[in-house]
C-alpha positions in Angstrom: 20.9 -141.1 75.1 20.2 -141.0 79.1 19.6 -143.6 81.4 16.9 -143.1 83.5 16.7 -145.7 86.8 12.5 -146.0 87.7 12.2 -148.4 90.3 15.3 -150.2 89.9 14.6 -150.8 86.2 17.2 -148.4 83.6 15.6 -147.6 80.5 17.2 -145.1 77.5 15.4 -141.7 76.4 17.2 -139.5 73.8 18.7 -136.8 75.9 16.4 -133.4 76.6 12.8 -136.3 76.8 10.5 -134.3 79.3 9.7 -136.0 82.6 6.3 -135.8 81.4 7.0 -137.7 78.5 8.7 -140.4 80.8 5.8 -140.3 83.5 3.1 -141.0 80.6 4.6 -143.8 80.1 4.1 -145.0 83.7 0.9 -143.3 84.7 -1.5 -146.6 84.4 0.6 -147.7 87.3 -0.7 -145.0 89.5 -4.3 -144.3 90.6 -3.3 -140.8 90.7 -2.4 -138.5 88.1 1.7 -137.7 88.3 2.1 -134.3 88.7 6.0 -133.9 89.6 9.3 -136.0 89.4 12.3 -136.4 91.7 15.2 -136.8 90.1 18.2 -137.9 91.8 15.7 -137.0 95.1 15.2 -133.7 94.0 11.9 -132.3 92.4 11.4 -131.3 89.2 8.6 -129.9 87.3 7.3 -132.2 84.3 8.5 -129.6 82.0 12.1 -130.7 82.7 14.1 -133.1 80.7 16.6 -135.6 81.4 19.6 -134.2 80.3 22.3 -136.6 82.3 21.9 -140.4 83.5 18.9 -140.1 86.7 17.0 -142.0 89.2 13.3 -141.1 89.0 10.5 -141.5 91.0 7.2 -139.9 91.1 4.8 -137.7 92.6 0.9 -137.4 92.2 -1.7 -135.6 93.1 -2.2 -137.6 96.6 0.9 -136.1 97.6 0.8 -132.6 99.5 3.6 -131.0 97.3 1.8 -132.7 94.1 -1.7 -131.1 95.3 0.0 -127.9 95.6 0.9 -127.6 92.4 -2.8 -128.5 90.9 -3.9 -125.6 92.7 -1.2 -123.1 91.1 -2.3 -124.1 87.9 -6.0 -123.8 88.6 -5.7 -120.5 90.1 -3.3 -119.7 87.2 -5.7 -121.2 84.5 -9.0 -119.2 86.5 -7.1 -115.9 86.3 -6.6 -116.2 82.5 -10.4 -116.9 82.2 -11.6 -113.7 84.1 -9.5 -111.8 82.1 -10.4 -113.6 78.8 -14.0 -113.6 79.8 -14.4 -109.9 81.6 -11.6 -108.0 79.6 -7.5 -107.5 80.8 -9.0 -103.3 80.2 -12.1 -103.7 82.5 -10.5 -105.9 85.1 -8.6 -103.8 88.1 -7.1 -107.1 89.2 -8.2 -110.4 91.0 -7.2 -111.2 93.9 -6.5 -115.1 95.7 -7.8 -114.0 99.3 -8.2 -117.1 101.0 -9.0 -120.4 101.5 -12.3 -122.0 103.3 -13.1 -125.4 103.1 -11.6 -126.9 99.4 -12.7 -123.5 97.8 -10.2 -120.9 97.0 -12.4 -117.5 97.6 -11.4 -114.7 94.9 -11.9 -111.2 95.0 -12.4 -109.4 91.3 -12.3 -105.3 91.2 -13.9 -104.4 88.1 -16.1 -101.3 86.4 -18.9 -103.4 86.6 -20.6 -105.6 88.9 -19.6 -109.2 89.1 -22.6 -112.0 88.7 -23.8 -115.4 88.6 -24.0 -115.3 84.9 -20.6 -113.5 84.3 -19.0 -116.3 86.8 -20.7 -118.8 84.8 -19.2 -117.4 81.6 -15.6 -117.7 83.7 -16.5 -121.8 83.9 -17.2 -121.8 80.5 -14.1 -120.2 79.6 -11.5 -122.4 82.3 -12.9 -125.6 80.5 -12.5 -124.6 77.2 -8.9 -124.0 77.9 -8.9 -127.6 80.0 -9.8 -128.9 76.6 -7.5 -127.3 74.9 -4.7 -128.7 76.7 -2.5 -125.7 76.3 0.7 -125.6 77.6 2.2 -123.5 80.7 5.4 -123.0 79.5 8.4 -121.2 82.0 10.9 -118.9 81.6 13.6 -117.4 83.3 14.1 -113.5 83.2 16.9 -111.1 84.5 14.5 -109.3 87.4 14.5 -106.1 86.4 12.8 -108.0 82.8 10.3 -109.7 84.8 9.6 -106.9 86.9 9.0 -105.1 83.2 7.0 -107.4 82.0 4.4 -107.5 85.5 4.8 -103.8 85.0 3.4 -103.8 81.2 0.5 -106.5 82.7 -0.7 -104.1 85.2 0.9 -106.2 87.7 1.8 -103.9 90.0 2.3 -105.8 93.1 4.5 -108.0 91.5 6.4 -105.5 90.4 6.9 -104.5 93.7 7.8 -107.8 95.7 10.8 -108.1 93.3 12.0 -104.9 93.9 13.0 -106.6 97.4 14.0 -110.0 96.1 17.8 -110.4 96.1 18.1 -113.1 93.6 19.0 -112.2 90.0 16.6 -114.5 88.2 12.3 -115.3 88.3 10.9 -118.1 86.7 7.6 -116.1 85.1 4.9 -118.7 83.7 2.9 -118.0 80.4 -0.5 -119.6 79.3 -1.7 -118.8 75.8 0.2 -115.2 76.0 -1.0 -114.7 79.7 2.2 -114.2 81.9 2.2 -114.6 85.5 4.9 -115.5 88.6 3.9 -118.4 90.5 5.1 -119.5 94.0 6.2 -122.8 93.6 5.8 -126.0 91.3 3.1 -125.7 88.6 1.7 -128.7 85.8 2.9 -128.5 82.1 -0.3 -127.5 80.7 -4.0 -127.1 81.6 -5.2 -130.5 80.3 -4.0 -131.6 83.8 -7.1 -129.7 85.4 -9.7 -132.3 85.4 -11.7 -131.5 88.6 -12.6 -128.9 89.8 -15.8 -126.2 89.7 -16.8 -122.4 90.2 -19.5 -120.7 92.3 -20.8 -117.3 92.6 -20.0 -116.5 96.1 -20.2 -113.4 98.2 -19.3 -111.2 95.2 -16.7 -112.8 94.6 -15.5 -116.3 92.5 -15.1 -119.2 95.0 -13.1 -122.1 93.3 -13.7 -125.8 94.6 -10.6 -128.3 94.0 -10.4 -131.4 95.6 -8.3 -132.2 98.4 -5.1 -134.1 98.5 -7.3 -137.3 100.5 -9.4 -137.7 97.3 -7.7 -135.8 94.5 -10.7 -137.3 91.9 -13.7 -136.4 93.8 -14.9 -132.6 94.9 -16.9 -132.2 98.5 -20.4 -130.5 98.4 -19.4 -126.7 99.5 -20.6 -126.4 103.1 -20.5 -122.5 103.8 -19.3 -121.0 107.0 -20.4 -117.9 107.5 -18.5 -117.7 110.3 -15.2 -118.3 109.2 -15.7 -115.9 105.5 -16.5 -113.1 107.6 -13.4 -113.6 110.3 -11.4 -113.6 107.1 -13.2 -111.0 104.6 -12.9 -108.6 107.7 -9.1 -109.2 108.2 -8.3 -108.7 104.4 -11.0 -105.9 104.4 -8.6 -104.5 107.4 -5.3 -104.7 105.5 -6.3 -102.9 102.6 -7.6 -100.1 105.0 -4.2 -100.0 106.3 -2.9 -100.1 102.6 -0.6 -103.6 103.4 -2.9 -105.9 100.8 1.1 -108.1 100.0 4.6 -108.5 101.4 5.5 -106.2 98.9 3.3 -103.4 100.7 4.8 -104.6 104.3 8.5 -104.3 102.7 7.6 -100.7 101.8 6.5 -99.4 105.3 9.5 -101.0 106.9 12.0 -99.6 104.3 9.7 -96.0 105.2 10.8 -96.5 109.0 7.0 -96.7 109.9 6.8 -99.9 111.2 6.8 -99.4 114.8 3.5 -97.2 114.4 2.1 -100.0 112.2 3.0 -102.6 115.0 1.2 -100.6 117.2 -2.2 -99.7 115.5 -2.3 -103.7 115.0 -1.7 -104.3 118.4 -4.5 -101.9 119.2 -6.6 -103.3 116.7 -6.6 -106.8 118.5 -7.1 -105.4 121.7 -9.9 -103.5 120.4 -11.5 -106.9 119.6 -10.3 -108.6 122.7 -12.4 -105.8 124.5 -15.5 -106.4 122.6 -15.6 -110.0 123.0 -15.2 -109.2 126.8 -18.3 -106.6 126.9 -20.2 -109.7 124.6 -19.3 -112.1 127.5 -20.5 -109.7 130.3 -23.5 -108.6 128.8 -24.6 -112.1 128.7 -24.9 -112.4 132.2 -25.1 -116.1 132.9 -21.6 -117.1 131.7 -19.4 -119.2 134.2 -17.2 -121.0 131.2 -15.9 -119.4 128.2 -14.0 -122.1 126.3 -11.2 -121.4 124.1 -10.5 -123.5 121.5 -8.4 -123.6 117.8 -5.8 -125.3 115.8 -1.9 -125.6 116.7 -0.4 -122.0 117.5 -2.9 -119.9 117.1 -2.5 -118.0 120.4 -5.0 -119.5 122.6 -2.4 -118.7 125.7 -1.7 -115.3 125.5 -5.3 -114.4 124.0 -6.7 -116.2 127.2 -4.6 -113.9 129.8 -5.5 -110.8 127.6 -9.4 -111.1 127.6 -9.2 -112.4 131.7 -7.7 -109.1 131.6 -10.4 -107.5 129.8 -13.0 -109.6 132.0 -11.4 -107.8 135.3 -12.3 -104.4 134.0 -15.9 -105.0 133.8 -15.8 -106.3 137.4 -15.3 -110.2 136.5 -12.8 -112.5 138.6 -11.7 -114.6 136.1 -9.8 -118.3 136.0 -7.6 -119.5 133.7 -7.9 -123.5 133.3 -6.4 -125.4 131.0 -8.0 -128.6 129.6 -4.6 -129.9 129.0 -4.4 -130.7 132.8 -7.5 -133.1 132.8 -5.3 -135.4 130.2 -5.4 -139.2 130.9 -2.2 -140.4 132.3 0.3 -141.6 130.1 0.2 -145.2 130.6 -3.8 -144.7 129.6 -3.3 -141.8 126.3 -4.7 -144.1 123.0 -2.3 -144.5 120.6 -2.4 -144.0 116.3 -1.9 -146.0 113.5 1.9 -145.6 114.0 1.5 -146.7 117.3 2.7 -143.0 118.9 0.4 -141.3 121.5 -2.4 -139.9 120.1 -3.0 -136.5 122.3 -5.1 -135.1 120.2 -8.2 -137.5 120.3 -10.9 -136.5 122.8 -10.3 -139.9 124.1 -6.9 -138.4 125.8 -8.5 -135.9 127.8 -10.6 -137.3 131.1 -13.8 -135.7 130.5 -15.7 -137.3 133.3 -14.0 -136.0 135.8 -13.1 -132.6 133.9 -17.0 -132.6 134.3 -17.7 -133.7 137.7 -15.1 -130.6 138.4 -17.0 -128.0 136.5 -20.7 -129.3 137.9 -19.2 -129.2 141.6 -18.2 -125.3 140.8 -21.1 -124.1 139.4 -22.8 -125.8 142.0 -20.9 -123.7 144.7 -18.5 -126.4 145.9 -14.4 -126.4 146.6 -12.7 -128.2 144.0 -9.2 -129.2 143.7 -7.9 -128.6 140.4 -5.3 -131.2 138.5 -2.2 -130.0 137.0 -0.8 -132.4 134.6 2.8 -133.0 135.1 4.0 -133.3 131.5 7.7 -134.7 132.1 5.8 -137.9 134.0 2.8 -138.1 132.2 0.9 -138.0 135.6 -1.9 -135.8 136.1 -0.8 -134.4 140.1 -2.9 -132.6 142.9 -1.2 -129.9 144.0 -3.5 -127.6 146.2 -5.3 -125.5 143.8 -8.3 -125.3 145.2 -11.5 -123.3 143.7 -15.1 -122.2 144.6 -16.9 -119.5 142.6 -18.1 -116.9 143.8 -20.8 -114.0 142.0 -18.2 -112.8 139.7 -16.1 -115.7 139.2 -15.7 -116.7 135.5 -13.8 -119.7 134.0 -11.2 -119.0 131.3 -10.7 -122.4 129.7 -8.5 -122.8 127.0 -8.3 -126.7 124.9 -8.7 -128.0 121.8 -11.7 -129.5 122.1 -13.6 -127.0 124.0 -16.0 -126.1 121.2 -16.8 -129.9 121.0 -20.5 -130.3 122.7 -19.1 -134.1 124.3 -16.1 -131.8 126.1 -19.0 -130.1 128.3 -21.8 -132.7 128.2 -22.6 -132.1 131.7 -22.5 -128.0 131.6 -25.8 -126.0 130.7 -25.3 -124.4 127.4 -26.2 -121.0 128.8 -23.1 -121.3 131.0 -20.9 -121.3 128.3 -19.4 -118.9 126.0 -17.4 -120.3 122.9 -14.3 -118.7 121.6 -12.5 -119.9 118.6 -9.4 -118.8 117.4 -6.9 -119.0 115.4 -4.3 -117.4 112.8 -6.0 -116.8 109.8 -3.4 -114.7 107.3 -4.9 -111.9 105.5 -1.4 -110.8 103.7 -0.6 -112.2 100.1 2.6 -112.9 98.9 0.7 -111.0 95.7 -2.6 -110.6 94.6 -2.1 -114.5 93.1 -0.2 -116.3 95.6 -1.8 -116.2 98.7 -0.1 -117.3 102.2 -1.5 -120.4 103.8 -2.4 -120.2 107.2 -0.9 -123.5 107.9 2.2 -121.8 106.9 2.3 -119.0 109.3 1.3 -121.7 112.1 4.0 -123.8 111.4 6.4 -121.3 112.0 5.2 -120.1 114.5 5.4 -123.3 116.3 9.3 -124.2 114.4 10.0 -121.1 116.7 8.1 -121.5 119.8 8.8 -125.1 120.2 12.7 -125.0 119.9 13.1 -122.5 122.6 10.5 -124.0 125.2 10.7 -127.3 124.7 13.9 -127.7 122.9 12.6 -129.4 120.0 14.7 -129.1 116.5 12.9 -127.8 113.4 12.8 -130.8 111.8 10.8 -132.5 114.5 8.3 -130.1 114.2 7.8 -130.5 110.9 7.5 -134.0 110.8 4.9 -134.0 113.3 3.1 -130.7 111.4 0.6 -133.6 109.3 -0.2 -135.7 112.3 -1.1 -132.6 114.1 -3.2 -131.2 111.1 -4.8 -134.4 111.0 -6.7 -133.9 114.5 -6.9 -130.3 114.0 -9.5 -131.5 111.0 -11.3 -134.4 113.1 -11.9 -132.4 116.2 -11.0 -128.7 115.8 -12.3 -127.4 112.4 -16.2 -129.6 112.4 -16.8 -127.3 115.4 -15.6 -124.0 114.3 -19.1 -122.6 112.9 -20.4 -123.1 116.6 -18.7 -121.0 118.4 -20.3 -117.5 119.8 -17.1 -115.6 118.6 -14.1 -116.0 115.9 -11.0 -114.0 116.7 -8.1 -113.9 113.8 -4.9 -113.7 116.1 -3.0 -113.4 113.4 0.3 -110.2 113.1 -0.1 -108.0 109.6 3.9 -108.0 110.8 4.9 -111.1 113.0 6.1 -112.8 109.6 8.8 -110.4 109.2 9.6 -110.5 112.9 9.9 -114.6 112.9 12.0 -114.7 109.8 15.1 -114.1 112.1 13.9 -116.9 114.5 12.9 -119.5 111.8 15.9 -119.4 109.5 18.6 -120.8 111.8 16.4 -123.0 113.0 15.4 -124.2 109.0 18.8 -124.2 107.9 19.8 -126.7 110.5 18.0 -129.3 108.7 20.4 -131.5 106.2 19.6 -132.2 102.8 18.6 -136.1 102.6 16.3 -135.9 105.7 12.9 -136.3 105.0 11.9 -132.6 106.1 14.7 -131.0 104.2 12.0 -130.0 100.7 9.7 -128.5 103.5 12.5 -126.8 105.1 13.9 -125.4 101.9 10.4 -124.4 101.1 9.9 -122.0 104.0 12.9 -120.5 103.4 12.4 -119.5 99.8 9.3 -118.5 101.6 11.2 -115.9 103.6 13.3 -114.6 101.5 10.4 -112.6 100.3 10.4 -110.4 103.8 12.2 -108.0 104.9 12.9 -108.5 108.2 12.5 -106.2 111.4 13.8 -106.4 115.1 11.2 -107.7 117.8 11.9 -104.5 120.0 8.9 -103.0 119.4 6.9 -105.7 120.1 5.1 -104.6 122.9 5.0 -107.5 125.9 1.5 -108.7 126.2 1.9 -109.4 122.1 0.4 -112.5 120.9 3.7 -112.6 119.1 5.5 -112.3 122.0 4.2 -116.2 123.1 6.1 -117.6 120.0 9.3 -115.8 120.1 10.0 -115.0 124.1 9.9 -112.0 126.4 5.9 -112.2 126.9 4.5 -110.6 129.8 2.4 -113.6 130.3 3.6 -117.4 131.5 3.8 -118.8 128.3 
């Protein structure tokens, strides 16, 4: 017998009880299903037993590791039913592209045509096995077994990542026969998978889970036609270039070729950068293109690079940042927690941010604010500014996509930009790569050598700043005149060599240390390369140093 400690009370289970076994016996005290343990503070999947005395506590689906894994075993439990449903000998493969909105957009190469009806059949299929309640069972293999087995499945880009990964062992899950490696946690079986829906969506299978807010209730799909095309055209772009996975970016670096591929990228955004630029000037009546996206996405370094752009058709432009029209300190609304809430529109002074910008386009001198961050004092230091004929202003904020930001501004004066980092490279064809993810590092790397800040910091304050990228970044995304993907097919290989110091200096027992240890494992699946050939002006360049720009 064990003792296992739940909230102070120590109960016996005969040694090897699964945590799941345990957590069904506590799960009317949670309005959420429990989808993970800790044990001792560490997670566990619910397949585990207890096979020494443990403290437990519990996970659900509300939590953002819990969530997680519901979508691993979704993904997981939708892959099986293509292939059940379409035939493993018809099916080239299936593909996790990317996320948009609570859908989980997938691509499936087969002989025939995908359909409605054939998607439909899919549904059919993933609840049958819901009902089933089959269980996902995991097992570790030596990796040259593993790497056999995703070999013999017509995995092939599987079989490829581990050729790169130095660790001896992979976990490889199995469903009813069907075997497949999974990033992360995953449930114990698919009777776990209680909501969640298909759609035939732009040839492809778009699967709606719940978020982690309400993990019981699926959102009415809202397209964005916008945002899947930004994305399809970056994925569509790295399988021109024939980097689809990590495992495919581990390849060209081991072939030496990687300082070509950094620069036919590199030319690729500025290709784009150009375009927009011609779009802007062909308007005619633009005097404000506003800049806006979620944390790290570029919005700096993009903004210098299209005034540059700008300048070659004639155009004088401006940069302005909106950050400089924030409220003093003493005046910046606070959260729930009580901490400065700068990421409300409520922090920035849009009156007079629009008194400014009517004065200018009305042909008056204007005296621009810069905020002095170290005081929390907005401070009037001489910048004065009229525009002329050619003048443009390049205005880079948050909110700038939000109509309330420019209330005062005709619309035919403005020109909206949004941007951000939207990853088109896949771990493999099944586990794609958050954007959040590549955000956050890029920030864990930008912030410690600007502004000092430790790893950890930034990672605690990662969910209150994804929380106002969702109330006042993302509702106004679809608006904008132009969507440009900033992100690197290479910068995660470059930032591995920033990020891991700067991860490893967080101590287990801090609340940060699970994330931590989770981008690291993350890492360990690149190969890394030096930042030398990064040319200057790189977006890159504003997250790890040496840009050309004053970033």
């Amino acid at each position: 017998m064990v003792t296992v400690t739940i909230n102070g009370e120590k109960k016996e289970y005969p040694e090897g009880t699964t945590f799941e076994t345990i957590a069904n016996e506590y799960q009317e005290q949670y309005d959420n299903l429990i989808a993970l343990v800790l044990e001792n503070g560490k997670i566990r999947e619910l397949i585990k037993t207890a096979d020494k005395d443990c403290e437990l506590s519990f996970l659900t689906l509300k939590d953002n590791i819990g969530h997680k894994a519901y979508v691993r075993t979704a993904l997981m439990i939708l892959v099986k039913a293509v292939y059940d449903v379409l035939g493993a000998d018809r099916v080239e493969k299936v593909k996790v592209e990317f996320s948009i909105g609570q859908g989980y957009y997938c691509d499936v190469k087969m002989e025939e045509k995908l359909t409605a009806g054939l998607v439909k059949k899919v549904n059919e299929r993933m609840r049958e096995l819901v009902e089933l309640d089959l269980p996902i069972t995991k097992k570790s293999y030596p990796i040259g077994e593993a790497r056999a087995i995703f070999r013999e499945n017509k995995m092939l880009d599987k079989e490829k990542l581990f050729r790169y990964r130095r660790s001896s062992f992979v976990n490889v899950y199995c469903l009813d026969g069907y075997y497949d490696y999974y990033y992360g946690f995953m449930l114990p079986g698919t009777g776990y998978l209680k909501y969640f829906d298909l759609m035939f969506y732009e040839n492809g299978i778009l699967l709606l889970i719940p978020g982690a807010e309400e993990p019981d209730k699926i959102d009415y799909f809202e397209p964005k036609e916008k945002l899947f095309n930004t994305l399809k055209t970056s994925a569509l772009w790295g399988e021109m270039m024939g980097i689809d996975s990590v495992g495919d970016l581990n390849d060209i670096i081991c072939a030496g070729d990687m300082s070509d591929m950094i620069l036919v990228q590199e030319a690729l955004l500025e290709r784009r950068i150009g375009e927009i630029a011609k779009t802007i000037v062909e308007r005619g009546d633009v005097k404000f293109v506003l800049i806006a996206g979620p944390s790290s996405s570029g919005k700096t370094t993009f903004s210098h690079r299209l005034s540059i752009q700008l300048r070659t058709y004639g155009k004088i432009p401006h940069p302005i940042a909106l950050d400089d029209y924030f409220v003093n300190r003493d005046k910046t609304p606070r959260d729930e927690n009580g901490d400065y809430n700068f990421e409300c529109l409520e922090a920035i002074d849009i009156k007079q941010f629009n008194e400014d910008m009517t004065r200018l386009l009305n042909g008056e001198i204007v005296e621009l604010p810069s905020f002095n961050f170290k005081t929390g004092i907005r401070e009037y230091k001489g910048n004065f500014k009229k525009l002329g004929p050619e003048d443009i202003l390049v205005i880079e904020g948050i909110h700038g996509l939000n109509p309330a930001t420019t209330y005062s501004l005709p619309d035919e004066s403005k020109f909206k930009i949004y941007i951000s980092a939207l990853t088109n490279l896949n771990i493999d064809e099944h586990n794609r790569i958050p954007t959040t993810d590549g955000r956050l590092l890029r920030r864990i790397v930008r912030d410690a050598r600007t502004r000092g800040t430790s790893a950890r910091r930034t990672i605690e304050m990662w969910p209150s700043v994804r929380r106002g990228e969702e109330a006042y970044i993302f509702p106004f995304q679809e608006d904008a005149d132009e969507m440009f993907n900033s992100v690197l097919i290479y910068e995660l290989a470059v930032l591995k060599q920033y990020a891991e110091p700067l991860l490893f200096g967080i101590k287990e027992g801090e609340p940060e240390y699970y994330e931590a240890k989770r981008l690291l494992k993350f890492l360990e699946y690149f190969l890394g390369i030096d930042s030398e050939n990064v040319p200057s002006n790189s977006i890159c360049r504003e997250f790890i140093g040496g840009s050309c720009f004053p970033v």
